[in-house]
CHARMM internal coordinates of N, CA and C (Angstrom, degrees):
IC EDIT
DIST 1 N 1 CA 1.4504
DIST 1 CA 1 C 1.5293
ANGL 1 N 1 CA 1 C 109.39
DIST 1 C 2 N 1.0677
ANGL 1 CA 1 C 2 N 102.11
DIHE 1 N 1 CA 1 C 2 N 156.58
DIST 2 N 2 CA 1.8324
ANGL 1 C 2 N 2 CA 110.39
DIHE 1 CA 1 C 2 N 2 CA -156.79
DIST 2 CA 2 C 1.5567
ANGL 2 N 2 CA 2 C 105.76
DIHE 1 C 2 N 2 CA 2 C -107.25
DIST 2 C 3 N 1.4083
ANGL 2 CA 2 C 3 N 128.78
DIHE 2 N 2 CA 2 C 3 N 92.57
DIST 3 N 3 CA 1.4661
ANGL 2 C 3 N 3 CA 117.41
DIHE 2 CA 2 C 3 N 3 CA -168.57
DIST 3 CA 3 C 1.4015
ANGL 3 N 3 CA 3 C 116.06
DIHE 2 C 3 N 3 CA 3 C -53.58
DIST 3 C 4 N 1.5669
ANGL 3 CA 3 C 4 N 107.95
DIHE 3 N 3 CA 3 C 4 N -40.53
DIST 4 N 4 CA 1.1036
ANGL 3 C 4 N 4 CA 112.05
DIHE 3 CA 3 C 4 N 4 CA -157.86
DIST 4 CA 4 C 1.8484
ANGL 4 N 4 CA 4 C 124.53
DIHE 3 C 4 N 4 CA 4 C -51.51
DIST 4 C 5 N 1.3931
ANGL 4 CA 4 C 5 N 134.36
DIHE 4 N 4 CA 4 C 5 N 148.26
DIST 5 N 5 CA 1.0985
ANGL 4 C 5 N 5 CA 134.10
DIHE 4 CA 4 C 5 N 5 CA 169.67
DIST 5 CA 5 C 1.9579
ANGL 5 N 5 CA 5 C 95.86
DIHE 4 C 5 N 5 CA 5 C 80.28
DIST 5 C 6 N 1.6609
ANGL 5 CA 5 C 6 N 115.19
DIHE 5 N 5 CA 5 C 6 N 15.11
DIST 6 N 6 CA 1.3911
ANGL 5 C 6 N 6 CA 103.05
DIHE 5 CA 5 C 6 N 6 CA 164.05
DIST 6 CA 6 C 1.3649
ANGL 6 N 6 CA 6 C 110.34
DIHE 5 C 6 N 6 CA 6 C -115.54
DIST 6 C 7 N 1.5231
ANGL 6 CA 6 C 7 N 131.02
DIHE 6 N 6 CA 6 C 7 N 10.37
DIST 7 N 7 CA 1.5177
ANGL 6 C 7 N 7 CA 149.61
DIHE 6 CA 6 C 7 N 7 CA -173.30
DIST 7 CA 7 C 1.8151
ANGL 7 N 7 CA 7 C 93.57
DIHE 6 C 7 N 7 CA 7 C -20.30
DIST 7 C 8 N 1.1924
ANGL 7 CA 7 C 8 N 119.09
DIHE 7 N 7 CA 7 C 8 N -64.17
DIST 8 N 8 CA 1.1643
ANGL 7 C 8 N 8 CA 119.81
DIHE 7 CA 7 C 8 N 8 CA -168.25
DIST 8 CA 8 C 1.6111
ANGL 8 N 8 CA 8 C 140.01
DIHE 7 C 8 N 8 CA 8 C -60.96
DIST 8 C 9 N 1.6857
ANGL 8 CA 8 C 9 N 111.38
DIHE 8 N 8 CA 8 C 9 N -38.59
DIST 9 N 9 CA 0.7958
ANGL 8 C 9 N 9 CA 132.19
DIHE 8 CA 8 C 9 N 9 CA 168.74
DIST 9 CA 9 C 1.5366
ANGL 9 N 9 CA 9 C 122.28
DIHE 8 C 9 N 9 CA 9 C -77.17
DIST 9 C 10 N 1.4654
ANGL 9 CA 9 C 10 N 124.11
DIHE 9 N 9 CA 9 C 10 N -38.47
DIST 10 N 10 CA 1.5717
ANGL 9 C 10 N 10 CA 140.25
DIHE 9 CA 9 C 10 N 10 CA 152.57
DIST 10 CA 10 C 1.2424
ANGL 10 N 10 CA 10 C 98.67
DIHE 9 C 10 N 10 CA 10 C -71.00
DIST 10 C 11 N 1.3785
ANGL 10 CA 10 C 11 N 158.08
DIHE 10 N 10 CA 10 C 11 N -11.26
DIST 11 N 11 CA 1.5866
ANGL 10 C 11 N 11 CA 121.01
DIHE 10 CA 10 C 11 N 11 CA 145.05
DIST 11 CA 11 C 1.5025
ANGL 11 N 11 CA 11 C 107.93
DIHE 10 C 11 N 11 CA 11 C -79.74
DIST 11 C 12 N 0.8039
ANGL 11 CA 11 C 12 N 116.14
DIHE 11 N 11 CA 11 C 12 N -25.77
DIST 12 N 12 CA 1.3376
ANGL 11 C 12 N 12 CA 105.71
DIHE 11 CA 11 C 12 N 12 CA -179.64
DIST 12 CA 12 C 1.6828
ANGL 12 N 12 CA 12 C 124.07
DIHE 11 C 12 N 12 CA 12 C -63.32
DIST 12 C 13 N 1.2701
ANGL 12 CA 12 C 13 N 81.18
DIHE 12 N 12 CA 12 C 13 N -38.08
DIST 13 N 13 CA 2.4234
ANGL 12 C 13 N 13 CA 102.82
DIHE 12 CA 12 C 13 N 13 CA -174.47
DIST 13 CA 13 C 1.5944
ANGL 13 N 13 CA 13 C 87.27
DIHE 12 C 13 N 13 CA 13 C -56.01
DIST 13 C 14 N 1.7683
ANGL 13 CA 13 C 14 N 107.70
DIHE 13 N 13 CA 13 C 14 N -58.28
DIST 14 N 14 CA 1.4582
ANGL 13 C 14 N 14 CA 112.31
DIHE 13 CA 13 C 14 N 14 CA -165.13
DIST 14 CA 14 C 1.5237
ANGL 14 N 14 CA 14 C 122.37
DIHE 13 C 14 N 14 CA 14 C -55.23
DIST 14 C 15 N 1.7759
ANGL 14 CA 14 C 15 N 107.99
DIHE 14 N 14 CA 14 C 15 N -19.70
DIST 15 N 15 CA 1.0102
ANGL 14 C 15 N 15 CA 84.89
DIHE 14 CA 14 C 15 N 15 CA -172.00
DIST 15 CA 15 C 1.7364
ANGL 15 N 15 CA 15 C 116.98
DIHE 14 C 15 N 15 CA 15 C -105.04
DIST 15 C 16 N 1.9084
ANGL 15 CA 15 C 16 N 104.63
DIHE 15 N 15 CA 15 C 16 N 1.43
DIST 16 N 16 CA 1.0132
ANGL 15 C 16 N 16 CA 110.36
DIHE 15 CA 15 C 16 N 16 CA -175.67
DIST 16 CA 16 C 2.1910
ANGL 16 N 16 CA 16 C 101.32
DIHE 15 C 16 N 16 CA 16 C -88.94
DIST 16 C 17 N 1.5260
ANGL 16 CA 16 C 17 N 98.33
DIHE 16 N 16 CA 16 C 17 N -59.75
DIST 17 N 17 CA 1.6134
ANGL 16 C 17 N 17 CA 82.62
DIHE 16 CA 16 C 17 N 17 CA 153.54
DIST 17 CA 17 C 1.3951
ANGL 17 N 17 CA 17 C 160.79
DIHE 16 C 17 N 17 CA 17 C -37.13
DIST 17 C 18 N 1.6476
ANGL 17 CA 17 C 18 N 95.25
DIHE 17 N 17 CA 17 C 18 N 5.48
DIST 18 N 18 CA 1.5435
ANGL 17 C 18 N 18 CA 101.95
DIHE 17 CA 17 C 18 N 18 CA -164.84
DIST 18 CA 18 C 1.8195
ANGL 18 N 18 CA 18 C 87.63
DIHE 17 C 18 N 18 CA 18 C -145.02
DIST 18 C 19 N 1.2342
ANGL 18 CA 18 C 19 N 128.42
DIHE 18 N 18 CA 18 C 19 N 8.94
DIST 19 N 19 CA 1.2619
ANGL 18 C 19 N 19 CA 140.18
DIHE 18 CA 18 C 19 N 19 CA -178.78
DIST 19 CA 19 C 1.5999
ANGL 19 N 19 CA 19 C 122.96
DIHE 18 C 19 N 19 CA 19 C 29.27
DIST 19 C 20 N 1.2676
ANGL 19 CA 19 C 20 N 93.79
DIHE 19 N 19 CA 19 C 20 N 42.03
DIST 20 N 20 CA 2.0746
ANGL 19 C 20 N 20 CA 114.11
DIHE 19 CA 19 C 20 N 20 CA 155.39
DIST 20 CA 20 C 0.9737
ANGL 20 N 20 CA 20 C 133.68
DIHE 19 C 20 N 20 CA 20 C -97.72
DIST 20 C 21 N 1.1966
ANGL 20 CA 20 C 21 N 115.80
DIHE 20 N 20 CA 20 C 21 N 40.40
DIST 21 N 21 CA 1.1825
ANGL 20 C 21 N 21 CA 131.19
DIHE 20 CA 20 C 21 N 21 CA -179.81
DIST 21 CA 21 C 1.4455
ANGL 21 N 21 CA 21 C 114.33
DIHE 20 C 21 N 21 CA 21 C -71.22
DIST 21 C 22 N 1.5996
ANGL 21 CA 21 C 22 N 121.51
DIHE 21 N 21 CA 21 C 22 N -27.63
DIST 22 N 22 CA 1.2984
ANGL 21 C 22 N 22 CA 121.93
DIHE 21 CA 21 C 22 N 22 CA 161.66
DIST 22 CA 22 C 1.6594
ANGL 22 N 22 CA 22 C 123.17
DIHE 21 C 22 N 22 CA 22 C -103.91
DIST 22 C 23 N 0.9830
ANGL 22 CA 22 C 23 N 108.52
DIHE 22 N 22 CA 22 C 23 N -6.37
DIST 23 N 23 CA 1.4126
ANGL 22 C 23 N 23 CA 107.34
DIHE 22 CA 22 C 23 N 23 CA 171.12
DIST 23 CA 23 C 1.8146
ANGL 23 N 23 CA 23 C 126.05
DIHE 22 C 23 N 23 CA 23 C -124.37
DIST 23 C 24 N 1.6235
ANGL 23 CA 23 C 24 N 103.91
DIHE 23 N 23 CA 23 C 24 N 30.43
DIST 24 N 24 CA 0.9453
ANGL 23 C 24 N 24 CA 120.58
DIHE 23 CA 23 C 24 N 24 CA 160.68
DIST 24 CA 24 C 1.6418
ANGL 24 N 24 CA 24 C 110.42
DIHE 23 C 24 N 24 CA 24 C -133.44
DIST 24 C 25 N 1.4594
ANGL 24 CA 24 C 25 N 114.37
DIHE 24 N 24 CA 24 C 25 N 165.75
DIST 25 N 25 CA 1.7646
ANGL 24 C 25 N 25 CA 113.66
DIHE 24 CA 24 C 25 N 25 CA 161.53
DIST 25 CA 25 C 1.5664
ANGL 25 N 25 CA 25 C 119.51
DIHE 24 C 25 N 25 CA 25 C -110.28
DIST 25 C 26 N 0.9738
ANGL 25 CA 25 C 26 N 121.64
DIHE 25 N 25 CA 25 C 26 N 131.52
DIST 26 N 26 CA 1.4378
ANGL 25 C 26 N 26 CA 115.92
DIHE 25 CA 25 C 26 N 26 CA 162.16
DIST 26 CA 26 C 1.6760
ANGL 26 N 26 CA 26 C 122.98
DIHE 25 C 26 N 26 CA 26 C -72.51
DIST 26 C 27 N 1.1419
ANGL 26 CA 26 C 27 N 142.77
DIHE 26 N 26 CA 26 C 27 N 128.74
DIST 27 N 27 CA 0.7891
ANGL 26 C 27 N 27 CA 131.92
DIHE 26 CA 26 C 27 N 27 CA -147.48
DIST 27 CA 27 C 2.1840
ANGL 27 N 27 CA 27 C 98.37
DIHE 26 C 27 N 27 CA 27 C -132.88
DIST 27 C 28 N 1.2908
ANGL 27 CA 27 C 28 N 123.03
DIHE 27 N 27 CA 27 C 28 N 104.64
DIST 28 N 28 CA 1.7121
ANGL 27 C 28 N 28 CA 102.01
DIHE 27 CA 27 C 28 N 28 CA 173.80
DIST 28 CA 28 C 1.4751
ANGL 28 N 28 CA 28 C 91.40
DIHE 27 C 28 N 28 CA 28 C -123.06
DIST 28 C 29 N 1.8913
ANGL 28 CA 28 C 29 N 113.98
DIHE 28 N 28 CA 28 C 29 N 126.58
DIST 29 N 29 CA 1.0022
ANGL 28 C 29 N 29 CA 150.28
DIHE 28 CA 28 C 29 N 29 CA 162.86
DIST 29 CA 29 C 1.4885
ANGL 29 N 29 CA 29 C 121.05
DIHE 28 C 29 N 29 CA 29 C -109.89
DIST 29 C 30 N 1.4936
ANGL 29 CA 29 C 30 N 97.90
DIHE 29 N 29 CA 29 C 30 N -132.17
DIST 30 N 30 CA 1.7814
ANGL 29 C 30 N 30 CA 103.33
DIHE 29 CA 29 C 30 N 30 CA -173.05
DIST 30 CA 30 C 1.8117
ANGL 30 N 30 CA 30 C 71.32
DIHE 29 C 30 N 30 CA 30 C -148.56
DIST 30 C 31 N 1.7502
ANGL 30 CA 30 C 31 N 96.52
DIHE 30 N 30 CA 30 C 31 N 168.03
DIST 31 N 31 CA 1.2339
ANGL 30 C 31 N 31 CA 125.50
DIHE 30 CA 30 C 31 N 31 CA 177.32
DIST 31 CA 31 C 1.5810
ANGL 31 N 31 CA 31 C 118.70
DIHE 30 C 31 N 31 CA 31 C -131.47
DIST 31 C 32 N 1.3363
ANGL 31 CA 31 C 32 N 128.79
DIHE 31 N 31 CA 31 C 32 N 172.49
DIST 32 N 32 CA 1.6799
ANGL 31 C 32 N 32 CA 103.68
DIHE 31 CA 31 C 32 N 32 CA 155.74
DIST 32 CA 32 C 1.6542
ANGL 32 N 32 CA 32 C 95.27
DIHE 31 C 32 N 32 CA 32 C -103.92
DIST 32 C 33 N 1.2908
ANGL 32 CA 32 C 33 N 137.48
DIHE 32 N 32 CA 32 C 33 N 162.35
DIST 33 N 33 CA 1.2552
ANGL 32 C 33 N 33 CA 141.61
DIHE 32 CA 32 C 33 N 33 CA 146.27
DIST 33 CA 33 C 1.4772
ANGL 33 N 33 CA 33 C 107.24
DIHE 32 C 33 N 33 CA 33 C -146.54
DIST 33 C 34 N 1.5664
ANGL 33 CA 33 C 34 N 94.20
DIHE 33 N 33 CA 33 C 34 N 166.50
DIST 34 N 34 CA 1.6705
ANGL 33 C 34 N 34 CA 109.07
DIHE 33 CA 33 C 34 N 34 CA 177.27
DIST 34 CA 34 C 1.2732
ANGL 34 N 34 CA 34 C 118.88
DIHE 33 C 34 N 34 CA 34 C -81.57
DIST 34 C 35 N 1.1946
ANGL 34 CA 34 C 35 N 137.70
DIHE 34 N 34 CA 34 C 35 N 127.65
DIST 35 N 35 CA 1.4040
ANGL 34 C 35 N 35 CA 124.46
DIHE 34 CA 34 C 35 N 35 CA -165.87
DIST 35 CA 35 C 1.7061
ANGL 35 N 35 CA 35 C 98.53
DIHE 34 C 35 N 35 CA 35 C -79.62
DIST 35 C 36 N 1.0929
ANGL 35 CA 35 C 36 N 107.71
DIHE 35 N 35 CA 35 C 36 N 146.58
DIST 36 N 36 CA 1.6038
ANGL 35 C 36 N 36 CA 91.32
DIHE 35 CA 35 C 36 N 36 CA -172.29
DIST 36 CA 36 C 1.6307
ANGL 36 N 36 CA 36 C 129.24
DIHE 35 C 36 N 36 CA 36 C -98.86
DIST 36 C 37 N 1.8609
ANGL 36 CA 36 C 37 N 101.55
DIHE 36 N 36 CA 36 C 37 N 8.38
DIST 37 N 37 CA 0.9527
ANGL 36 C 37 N 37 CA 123.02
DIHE 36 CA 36 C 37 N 37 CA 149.71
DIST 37 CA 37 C 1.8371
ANGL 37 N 37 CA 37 C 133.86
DIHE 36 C 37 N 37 CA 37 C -72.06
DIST 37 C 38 N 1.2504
ANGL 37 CA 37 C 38 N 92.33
DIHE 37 N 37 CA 37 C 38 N -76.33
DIST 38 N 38 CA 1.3567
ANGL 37 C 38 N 38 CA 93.16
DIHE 37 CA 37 C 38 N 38 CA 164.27
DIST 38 CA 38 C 1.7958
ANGL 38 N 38 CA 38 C 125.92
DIHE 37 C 38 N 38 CA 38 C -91.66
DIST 38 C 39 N 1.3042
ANGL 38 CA 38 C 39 N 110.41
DIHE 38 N 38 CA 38 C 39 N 13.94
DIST 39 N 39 CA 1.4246
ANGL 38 C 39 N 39 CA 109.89
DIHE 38 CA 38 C 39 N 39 CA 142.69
DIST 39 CA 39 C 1.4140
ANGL 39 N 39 CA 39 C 87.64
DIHE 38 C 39 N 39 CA 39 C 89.04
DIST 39 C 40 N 1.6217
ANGL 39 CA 39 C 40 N 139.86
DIHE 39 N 39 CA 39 C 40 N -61.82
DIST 40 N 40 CA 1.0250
ANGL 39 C 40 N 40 CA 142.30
DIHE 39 CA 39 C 40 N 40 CA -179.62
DIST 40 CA 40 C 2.0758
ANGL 40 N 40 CA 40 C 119.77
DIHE 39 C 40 N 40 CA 40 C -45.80
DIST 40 C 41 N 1.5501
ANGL 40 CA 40 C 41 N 90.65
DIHE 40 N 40 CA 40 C 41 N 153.54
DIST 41 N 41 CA 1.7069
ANGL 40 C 41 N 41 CA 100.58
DIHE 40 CA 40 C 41 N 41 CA -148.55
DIST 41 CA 41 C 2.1079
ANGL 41 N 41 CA 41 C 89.08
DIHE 40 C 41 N 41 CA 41 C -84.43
DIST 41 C 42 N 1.0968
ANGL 41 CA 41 C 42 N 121.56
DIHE 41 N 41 CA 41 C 42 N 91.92
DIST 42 N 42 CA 1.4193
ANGL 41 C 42 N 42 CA 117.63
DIHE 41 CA 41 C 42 N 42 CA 157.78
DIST 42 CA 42 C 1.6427
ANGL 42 N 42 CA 42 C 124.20
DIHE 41 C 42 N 42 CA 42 C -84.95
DIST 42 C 43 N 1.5469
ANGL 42 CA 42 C 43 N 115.03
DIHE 42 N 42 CA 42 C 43 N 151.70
DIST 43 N 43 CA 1.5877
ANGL 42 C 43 N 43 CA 118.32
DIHE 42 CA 42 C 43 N 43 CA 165.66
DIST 43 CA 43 C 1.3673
ANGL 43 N 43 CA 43 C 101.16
DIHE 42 C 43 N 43 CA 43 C -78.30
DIST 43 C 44 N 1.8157
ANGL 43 CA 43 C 44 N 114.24
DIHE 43 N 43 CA 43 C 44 N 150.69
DIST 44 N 44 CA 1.0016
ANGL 43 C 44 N 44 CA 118.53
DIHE 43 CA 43 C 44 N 44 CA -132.00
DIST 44 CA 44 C 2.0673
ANGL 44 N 44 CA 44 C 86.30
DIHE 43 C 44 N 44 CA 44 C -146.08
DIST 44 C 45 N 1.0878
ANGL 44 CA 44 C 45 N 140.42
DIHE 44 N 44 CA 44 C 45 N 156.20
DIST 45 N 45 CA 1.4995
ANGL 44 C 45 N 45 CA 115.35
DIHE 44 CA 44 C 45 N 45 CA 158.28
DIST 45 CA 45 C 1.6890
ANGL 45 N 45 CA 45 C 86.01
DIHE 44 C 45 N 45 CA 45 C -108.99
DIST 45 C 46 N 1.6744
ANGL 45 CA 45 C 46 N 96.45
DIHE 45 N 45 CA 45 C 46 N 158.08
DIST 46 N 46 CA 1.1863
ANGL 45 C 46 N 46 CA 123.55
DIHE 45 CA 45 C 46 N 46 CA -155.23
DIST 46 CA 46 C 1.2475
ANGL 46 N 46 CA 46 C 117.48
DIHE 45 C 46 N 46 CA 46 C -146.26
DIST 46 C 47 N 1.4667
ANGL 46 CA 46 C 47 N 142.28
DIHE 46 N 46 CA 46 C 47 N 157.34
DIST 47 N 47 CA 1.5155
ANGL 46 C 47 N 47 CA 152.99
DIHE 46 CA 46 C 47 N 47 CA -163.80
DIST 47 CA 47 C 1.7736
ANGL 47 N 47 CA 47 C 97.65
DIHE 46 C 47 N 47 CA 47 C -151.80
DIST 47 C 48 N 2.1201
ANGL 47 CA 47 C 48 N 112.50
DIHE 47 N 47 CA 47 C 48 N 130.53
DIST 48 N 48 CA 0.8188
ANGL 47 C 48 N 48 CA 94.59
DIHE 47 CA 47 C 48 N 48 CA 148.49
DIST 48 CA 48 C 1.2988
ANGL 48 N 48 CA 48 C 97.90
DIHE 47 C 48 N 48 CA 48 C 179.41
DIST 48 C 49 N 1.3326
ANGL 48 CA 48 C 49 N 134.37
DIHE 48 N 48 CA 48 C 49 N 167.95
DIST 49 N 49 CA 1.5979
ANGL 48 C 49 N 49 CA 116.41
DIHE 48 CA 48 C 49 N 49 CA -161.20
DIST 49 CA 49 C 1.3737
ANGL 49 N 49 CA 49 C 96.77
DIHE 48 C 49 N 49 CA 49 C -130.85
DIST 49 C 50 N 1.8146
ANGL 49 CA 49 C 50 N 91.61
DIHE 49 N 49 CA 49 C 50 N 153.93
DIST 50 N 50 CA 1.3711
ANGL 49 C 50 N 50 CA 115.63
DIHE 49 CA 49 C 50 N 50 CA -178.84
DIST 50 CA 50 C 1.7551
ANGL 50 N 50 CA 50 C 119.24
DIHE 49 C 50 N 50 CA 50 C -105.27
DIST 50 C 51 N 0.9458
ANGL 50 CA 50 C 51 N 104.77
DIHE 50 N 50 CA 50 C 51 N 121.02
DIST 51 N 51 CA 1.3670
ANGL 50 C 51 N 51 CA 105.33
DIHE 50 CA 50 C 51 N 51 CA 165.04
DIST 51 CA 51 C 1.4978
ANGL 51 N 51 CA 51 C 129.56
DIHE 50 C 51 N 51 CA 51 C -74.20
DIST 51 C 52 N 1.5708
ANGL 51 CA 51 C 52 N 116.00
DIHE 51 N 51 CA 51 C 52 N 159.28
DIST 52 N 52 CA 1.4529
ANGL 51 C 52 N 52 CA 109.35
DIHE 51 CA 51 C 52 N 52 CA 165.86
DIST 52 CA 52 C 0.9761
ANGL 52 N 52 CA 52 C 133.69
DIHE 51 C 52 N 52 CA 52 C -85.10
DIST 52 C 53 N 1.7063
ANGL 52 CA 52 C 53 N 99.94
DIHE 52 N 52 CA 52 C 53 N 8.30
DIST 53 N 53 CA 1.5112
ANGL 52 C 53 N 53 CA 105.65
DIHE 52 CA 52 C 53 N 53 CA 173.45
DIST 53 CA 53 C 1.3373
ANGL 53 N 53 CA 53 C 104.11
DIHE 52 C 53 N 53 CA 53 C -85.34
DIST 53 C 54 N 1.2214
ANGL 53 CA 53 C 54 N 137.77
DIHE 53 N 53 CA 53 C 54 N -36.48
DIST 54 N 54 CA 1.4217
ANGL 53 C 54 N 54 CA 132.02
DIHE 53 CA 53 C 54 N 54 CA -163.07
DIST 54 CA 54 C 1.4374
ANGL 54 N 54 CA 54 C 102.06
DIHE 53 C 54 N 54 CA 54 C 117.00
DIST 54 C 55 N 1.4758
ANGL 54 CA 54 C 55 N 113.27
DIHE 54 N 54 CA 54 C 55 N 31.57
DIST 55 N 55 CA 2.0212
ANGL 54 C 55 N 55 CA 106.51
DIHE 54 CA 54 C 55 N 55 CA 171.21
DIST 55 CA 55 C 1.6242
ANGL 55 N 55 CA 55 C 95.17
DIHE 54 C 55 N 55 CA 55 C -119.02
DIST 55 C 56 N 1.2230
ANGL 55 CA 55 C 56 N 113.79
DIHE 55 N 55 CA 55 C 56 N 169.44
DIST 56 N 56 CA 1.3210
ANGL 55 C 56 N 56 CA 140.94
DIHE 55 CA 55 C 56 N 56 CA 165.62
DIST 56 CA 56 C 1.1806
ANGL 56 N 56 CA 56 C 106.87
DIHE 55 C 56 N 56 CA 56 C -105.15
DIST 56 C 57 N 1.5527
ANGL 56 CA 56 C 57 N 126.26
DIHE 56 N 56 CA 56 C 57 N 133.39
DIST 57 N 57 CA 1.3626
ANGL 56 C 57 N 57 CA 118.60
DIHE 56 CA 56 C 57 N 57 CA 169.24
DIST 57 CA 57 C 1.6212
ANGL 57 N 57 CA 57 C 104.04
DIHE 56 C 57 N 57 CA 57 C -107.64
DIST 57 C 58 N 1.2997
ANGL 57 CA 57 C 58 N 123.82
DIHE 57 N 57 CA 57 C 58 N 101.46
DIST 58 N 58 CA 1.2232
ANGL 57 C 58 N 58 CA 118.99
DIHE 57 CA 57 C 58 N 58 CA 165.14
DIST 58 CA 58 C 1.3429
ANGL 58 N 58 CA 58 C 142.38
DIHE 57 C 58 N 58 CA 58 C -80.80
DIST 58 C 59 N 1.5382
ANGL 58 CA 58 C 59 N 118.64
DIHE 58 N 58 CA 58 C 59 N 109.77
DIST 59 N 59 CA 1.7310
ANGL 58 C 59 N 59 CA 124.06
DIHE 58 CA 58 C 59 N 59 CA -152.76
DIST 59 CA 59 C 1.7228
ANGL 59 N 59 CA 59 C 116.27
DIHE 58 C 59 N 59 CA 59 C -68.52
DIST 59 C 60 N 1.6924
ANGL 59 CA 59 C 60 N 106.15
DIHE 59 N 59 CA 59 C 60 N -17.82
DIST 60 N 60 CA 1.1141
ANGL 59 C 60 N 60 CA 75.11
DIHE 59 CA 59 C 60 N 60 CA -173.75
DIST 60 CA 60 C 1.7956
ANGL 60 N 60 CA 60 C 103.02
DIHE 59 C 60 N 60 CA 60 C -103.26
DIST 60 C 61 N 1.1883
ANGL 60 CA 60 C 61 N 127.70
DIHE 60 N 60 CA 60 C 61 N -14.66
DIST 61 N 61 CA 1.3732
ANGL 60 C 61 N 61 CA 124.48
DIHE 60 CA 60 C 61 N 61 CA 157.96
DIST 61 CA 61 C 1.6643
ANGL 61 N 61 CA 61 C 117.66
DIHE 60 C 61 N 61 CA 61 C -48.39
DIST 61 C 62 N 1.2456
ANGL 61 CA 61 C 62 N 89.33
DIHE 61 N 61 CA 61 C 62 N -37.93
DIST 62 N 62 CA 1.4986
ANGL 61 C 62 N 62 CA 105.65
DIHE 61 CA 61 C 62 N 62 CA -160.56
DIST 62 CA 62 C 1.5210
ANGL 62 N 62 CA 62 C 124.52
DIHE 61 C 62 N 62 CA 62 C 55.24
DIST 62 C 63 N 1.7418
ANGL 62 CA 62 C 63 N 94.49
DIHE 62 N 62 CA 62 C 63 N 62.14
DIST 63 N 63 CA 1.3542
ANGL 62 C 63 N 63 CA 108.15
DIHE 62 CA 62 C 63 N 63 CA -177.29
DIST 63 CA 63 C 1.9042
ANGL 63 N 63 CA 63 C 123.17
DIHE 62 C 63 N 63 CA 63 C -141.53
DIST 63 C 64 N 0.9823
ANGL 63 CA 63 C 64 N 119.49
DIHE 63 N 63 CA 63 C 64 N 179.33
DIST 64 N 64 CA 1.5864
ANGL 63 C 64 N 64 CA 95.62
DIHE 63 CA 63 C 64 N 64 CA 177.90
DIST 64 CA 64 C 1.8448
ANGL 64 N 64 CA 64 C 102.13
DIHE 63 C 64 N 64 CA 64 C -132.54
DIST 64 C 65 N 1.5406
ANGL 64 CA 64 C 65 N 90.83
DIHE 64 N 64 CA 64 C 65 N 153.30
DIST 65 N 65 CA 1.8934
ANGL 64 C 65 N 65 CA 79.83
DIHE 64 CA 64 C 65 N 65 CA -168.51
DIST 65 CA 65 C 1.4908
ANGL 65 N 65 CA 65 C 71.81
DIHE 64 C 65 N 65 CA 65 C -158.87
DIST 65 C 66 N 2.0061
ANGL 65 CA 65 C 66 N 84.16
DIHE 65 N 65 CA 65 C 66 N 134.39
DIST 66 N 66 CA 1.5503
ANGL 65 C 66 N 66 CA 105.13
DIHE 65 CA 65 C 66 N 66 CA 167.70
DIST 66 CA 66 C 1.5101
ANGL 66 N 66 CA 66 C 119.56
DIHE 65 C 66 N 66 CA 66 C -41.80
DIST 66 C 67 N 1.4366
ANGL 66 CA 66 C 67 N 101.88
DIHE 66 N 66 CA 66 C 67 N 138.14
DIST 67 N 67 CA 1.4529
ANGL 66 C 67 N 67 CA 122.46
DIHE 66 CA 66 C 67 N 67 CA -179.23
DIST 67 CA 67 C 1.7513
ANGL 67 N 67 CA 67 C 121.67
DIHE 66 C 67 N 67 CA 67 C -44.23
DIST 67 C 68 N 1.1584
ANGL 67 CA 67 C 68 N 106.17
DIHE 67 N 67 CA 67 C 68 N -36.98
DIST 68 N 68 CA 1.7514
ANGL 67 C 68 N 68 CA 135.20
DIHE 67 CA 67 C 68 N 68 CA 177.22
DIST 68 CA 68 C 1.8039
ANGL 68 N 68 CA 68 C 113.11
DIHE 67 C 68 N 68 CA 68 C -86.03
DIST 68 C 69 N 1.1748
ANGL 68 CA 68 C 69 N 102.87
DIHE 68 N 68 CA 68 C 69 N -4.20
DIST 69 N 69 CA 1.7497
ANGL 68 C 69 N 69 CA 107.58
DIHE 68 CA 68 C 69 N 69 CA 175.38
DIST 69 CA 69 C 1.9264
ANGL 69 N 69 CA 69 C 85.57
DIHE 68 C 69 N 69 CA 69 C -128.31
DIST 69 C 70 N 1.1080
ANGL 69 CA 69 C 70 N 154.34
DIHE 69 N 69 CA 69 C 70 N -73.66
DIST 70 N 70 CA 1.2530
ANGL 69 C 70 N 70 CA 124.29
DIHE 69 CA 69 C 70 N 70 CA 166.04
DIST 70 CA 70 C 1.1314
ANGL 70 N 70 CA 70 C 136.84
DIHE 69 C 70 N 70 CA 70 C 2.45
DIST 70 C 71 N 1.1771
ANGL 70 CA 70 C 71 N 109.39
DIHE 70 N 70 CA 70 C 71 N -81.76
DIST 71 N 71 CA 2.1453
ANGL 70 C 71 N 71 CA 119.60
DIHE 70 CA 70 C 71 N 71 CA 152.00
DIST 71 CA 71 C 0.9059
ANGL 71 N 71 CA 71 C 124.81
DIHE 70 C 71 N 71 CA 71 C -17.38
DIST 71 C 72 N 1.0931
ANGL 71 CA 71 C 72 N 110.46
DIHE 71 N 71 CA 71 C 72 N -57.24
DIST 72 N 72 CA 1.7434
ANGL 71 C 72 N 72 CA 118.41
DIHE 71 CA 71 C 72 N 72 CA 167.10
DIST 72 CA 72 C 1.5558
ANGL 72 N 72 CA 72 C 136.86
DIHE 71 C 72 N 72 CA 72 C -65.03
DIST 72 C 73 N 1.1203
ANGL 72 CA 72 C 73 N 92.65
DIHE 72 N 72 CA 72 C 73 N -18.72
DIST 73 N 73 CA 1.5160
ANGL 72 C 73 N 73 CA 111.04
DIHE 72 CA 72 C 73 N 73 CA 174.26
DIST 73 CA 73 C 1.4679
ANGL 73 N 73 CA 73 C 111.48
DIHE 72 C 73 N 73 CA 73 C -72.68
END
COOR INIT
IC SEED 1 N 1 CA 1 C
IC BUILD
């Protein structure tokens, strides 16, 4: 199964399945990414939650990466 283009709905599962609903935020913005057609870097809308530790949980990797390397991305 193909995460991609479900950002929203898998942060959401994650955060009700994993019961942080109060001690995490959900967060839906914009991103930059590469379109992976034409290769070029577009803003994107996006889903993904922050912890109080300082991680990102990203839904469609399904992975978590410090808050300060996120940003940068």
């Amino acid at each position: 199964m193909t995460r991609q283009g479900k950002c929203y709905g898998l942060a959401l599962e994650f955060l009700i399945k994993n019961g942080l609903l109060e001690s995490c935020v959900l967060i839906h913005g914009t991103i930059e990414a590469r379109n992976p057609q034409t290769k070029e870097r577009q803003r994107i809308f996006h889903a993904w939650i922050e912890t109080d530790a300082g991680y990102v949980y990203e839904p469609v990797t399904d992975s978590f990466i410090k808050l300060e390397d996120f940003e940068r991305i």
